[in-house]
C-alpha positions as CSV (number, residue, x, y, z in Angstrom):
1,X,29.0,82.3,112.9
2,X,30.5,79.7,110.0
3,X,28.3,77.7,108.4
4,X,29.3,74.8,105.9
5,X,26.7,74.3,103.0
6,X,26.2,71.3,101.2
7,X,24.2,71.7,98.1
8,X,23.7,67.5,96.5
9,X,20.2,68.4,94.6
10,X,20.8,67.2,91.5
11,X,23.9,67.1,89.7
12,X,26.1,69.5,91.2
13,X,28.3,68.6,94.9
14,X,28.7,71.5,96.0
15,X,30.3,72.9,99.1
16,X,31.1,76.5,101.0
17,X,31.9,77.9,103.9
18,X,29.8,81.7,105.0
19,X,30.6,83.6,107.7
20,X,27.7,85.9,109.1
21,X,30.5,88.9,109.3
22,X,33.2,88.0,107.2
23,X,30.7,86.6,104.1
24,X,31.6,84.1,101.8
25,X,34.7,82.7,102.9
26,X,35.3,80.0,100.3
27,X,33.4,77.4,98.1
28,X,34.3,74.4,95.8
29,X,31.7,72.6,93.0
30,X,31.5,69.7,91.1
31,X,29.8,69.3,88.2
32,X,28.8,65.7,87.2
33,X,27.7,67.0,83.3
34,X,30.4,64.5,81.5
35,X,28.9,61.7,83.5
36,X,25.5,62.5,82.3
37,X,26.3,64.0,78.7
38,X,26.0,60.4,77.2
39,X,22.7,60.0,78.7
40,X,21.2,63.5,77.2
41,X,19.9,63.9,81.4
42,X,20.6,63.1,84.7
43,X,20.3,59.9,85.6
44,X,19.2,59.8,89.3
45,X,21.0,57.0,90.6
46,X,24.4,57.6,89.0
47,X,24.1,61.3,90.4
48,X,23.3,60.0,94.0
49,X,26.6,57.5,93.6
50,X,29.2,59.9,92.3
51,X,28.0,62.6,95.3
52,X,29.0,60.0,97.6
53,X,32.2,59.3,95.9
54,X,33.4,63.0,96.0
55,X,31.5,64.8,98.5
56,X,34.0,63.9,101.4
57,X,37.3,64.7,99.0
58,X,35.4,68.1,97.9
59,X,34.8,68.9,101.6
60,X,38.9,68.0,102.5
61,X,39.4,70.5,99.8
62,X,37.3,73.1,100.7
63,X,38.7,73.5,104.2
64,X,42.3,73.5,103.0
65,X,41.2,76.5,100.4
66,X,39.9,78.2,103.4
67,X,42.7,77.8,105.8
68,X,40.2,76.5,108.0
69,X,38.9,73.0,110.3
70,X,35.8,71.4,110.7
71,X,36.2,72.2,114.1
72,X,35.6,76.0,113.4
73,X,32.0,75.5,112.6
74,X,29.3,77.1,114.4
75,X,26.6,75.0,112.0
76,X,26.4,72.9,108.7
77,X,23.4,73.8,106.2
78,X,22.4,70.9,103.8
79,X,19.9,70.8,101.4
80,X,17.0,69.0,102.2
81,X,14.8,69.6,98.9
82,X,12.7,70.0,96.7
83,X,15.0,67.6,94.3
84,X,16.7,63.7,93.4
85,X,15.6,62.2,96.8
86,X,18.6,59.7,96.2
87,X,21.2,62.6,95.8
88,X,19.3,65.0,98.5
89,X,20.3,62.7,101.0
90,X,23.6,62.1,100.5
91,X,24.4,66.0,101.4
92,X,21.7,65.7,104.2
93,X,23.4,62.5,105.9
94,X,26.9,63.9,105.7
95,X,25.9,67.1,106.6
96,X,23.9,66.0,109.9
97,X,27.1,63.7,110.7
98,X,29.3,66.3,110.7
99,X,26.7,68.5,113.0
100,X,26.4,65.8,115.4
101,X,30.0,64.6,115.6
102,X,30.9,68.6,116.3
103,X,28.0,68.7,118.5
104,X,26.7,72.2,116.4
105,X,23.7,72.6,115.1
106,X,22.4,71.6,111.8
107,X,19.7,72.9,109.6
108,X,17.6,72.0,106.2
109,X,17.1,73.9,103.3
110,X,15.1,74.7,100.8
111,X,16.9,74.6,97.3
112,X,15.1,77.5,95.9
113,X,14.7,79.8,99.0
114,X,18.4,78.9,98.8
115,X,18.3,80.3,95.0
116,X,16.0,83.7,96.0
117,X,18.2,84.8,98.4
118,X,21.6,84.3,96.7
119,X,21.8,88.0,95.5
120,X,22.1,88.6,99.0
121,X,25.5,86.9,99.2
122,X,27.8,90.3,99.3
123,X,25.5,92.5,97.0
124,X,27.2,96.1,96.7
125,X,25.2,98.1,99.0
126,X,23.0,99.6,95.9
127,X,21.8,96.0,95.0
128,X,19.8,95.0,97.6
129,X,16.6,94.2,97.3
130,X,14.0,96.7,99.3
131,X,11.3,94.3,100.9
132,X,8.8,93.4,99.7
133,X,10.1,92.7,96.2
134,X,9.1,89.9,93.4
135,X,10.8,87.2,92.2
136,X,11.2,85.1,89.4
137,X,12.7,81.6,89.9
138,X,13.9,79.8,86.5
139,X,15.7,76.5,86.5
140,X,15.9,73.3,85.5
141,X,13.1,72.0,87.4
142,X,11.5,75.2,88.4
143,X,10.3,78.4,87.1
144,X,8.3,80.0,89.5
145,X,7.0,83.9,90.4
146,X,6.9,84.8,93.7
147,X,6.1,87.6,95.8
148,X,8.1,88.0,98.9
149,X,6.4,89.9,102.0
150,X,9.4,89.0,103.6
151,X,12.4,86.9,104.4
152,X,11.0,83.8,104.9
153,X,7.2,85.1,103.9
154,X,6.7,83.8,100.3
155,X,3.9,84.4,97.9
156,X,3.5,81.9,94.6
157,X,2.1,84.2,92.1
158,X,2.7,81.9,89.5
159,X,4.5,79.2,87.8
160,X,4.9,76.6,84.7
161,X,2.1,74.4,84.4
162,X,4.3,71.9,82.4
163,X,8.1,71.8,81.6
164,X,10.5,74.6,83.1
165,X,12.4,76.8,81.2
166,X,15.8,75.6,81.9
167,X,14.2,72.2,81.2
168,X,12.8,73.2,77.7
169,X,16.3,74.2,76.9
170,X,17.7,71.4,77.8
171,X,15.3,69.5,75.3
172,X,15.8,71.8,72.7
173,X,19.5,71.4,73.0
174,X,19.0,67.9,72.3
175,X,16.8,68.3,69.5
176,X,19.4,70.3,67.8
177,X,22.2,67.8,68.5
178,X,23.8,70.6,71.0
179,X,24.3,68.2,74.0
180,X,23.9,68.5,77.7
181,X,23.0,71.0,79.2
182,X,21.2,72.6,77.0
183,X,20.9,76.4,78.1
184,X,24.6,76.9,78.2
185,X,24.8,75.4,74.4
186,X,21.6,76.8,72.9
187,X,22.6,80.3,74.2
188,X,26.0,80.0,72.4
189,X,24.3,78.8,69.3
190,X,21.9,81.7,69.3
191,X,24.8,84.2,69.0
192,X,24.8,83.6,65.2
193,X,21.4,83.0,64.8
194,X,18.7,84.8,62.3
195,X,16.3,86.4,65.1
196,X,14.2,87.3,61.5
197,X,14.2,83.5,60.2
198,X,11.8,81.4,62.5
199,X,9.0,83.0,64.8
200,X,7.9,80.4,67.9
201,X,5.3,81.1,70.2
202,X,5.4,83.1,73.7
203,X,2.9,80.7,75.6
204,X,0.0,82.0,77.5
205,X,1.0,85.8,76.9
206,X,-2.5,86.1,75.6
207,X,-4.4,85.5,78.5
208,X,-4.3,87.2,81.8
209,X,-2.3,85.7,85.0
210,X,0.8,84.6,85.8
211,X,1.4,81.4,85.1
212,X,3.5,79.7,82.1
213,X,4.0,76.7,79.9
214,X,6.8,75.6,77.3
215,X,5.7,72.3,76.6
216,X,4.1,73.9,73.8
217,X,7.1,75.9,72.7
218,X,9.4,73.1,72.8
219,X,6.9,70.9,70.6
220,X,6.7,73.8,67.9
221,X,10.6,73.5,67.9
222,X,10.8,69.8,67.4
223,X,8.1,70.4,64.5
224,X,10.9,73.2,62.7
225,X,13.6,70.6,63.4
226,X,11.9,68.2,61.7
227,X,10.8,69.6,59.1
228,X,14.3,71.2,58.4
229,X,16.1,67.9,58.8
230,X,18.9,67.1,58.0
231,X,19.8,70.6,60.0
232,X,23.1,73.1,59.1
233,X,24.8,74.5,60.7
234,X,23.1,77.6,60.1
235,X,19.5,76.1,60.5
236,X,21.0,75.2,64.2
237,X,21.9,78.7,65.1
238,X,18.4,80.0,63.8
239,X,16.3,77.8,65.5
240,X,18.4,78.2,69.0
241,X,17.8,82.1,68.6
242,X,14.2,81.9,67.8
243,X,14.1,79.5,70.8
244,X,15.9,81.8,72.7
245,X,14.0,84.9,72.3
246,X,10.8,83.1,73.0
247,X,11.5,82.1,76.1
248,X,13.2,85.1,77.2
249,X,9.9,87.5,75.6
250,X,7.5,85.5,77.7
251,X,9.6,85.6,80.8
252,X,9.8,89.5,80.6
253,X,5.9,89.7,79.9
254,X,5.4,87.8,83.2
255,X,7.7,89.8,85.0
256,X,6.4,93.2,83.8
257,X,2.4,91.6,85.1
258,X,4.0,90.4,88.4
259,X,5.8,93.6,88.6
260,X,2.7,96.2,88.1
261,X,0.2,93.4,89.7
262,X,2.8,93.7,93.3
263,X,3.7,97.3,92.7
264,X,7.1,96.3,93.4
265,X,10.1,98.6,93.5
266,X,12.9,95.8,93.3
267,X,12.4,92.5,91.3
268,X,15.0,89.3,92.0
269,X,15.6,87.5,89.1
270,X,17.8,83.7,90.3
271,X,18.2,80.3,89.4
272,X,20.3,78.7,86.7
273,X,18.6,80.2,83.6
274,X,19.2,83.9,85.1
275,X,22.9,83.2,84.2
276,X,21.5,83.7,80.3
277,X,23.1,86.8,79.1
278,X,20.1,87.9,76.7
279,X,17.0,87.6,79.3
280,X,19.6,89.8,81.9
281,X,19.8,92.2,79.4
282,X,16.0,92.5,78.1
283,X,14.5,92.0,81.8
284,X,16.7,94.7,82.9
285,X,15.5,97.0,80.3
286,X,11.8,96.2,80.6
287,X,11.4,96.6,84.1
288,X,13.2,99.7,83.9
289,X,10.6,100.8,81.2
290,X,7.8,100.6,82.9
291,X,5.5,103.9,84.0
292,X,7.0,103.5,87.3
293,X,10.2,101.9,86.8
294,X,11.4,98.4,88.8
295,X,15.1,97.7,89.1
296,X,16.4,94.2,87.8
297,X,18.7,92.0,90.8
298,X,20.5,89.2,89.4
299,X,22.7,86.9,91.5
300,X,26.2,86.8,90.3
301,X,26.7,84.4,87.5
302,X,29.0,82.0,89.3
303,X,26.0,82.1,92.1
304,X,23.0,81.1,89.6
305,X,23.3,77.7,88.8
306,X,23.4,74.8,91.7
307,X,26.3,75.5,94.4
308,X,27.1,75.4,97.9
309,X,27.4,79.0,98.6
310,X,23.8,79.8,98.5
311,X,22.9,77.1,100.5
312,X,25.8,78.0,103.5
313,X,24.8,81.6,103.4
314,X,20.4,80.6,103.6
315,X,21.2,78.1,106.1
316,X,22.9,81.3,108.5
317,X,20.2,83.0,107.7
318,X,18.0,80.3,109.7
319,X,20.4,79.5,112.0
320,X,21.0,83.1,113.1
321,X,16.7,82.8,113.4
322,X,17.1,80.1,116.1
323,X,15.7,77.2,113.6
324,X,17.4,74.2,114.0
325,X,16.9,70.4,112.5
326,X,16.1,67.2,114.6
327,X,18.5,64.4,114.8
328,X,16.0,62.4,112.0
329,X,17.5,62.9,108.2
330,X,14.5,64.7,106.3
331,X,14.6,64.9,103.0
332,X,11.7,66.6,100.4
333,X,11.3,65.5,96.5
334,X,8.5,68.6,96.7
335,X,8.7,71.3,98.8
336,X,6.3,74.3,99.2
337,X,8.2,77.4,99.3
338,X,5.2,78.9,101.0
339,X,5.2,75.9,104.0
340,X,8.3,77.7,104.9
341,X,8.6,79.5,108.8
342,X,8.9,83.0,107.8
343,X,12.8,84.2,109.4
344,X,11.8,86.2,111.7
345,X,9.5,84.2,113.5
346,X,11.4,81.3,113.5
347,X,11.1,79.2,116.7
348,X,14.1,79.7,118.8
């Protein structure tokens, strides 16, 4: 079976083509980050124009990367949120189009399902997960911990009360004059950072449970920034790797609670913000240093942040389950992961 995805959630266009046998056959992304630099964020409406201006010249590309038509389609995968309900349904009208015009089917999908199961896309047979496993989620607009019974059967075991961590780091990056996005540039600023200098707080480690906040984080940060001002160089690269290691400490605290709390034996770390080279590297080795040691599964780099792949290869997954969308465009600015039909029930 080949399926198109079409990812449009925020600010990425992304596009792929996955085959159930032959796996990912090829992809294509644009990023709209110049067009929303200026602005220090996305701005909702001018992501939901410039999908529509290159979604259709992305797809033309795409298909001539591949060697392939739109008339080799089995099924198209769009998806349908949580996310910009502007730019959601760009991807979910073109995609149903090109369903119906082919006369295949079509499905919806959830952006972060879509996320959880992108280390699945080719993983070398010693990387894939053993259901049930955990998962953490960490994003722009989501950082979430969920236990997952099984494909399809999700569990939230916890999540940010407040801001996200790939959010906070995008408001720290601007704080410290780094730009958007801000992960990307805060983690290359923390590379020559003092981890000695500046100590911030790991929010709600002190309590028990699951759930997180870096609201507060990112306000002790603006207080250091201000009180440093005018800021070096230096004073920039200090700050970013304080920043850094906070989040990164509490994220590994949560994951080593959620990891004893499910007795776990594999633990799926996705998203955007599990593209961060330091919180790879210290999750990895905390898991693995617990009494009974849980492995770390990342998706690949290129698969973390926002692309078409992820959403092509979730969107078999449902397809091959017998789920199919109605001819009515459906689109989701919040979406339950746990509303979801679990796979293998999936109404055929």
């Amino acid at each position: 079976m080949l399926v198109l995805g079409i990812e449009t959630s925020c600010d990425e266009t992304g596009v792929a083509l996955y085959d159930t046998e032959a796996g990912l056959v090829a992809d294509s992304v644009y990023s709209q980050v110049d067009l929303h630099a200026k602005y220090g964020g996305v701005v909702p409406e001018l992501a939901s124009r410039d999908h529509v201006r290159k979604i259709i010249p992305l797809l033309g590309e795409l298909f001539d990367k591949a060697g392939r038509t739109p008339r080799d389609l089995d099924g198209v995968a769009y998806t349908a949120g949580p996310g910009l309900i502007g730019a959601l349904r760009v991807g979910a009208a073109v995609g149903r189009a090109i369903a119906w015009g082919l006369d295949v089917p079509a499905i919806g999908v959830h952006h972060m399902e879509a996320h959880l199961l992108a280390p699945l896309i080719a993983p070398a047979d010693d990387q894939r997960p053993a259901v049930p496993f955990a998962a953490l989620l960490v994003s722009g607009g989501h950082s979430q911990l969920v236990g997952v019974e099984a494909m399809g059967r999700y569990t939230l075991l916890g999540e940010s009360l407040d801001d996200a961590a790939g959010e906070a780091f995008d408001k720290v990056g601007k704080l410290l004059g780094l730009g958007y996005p801000g992960g990307p540039a805060v983690a290359a600023a923390a590379t020559g950072g003092d981890p000695a200098r500046f100590s911030f707080p790991r929010p709600m480690t002190d309590r028990p449970g699951l759930d997180m906040s870096f609201s507060g984080l990112k306000t002790a940060v603006a207080n250091t920034v201000r009180d440093l001002a005018p800021l070096g160089d230096q004073d920039v690269a200090d700050v970013a790797r304080a920043f850094e290691d906070a989040v990164v400490d509490t994220l590994a605290i949560k994951c080593r609670r959620a990891a004893r709390q499910t007795r776990c034996r594999d633990f799926v770390i996705a998203g955007g913000v599990a593209a961060n080279k330091r919180l790879r590297r210290r999750l990895t080795d905390s898991l693995a240093g617990l009494d009974e040691p849980v492995r770390a599964i990342f998706a690949a780099p290129a698969l973390c942040t926002d692309n078409g792949a992820m959403v092509a290869h979730a969107g078999a997954l449902r397809l091959a389950a017998g789920e199919r969308a109605g001819l009515a465009i459906e689109t989701r600015a919040r979406w339950r992961m746990t509303a979801l039909a679990p796979l293998e029930t999936a109404d055929r």
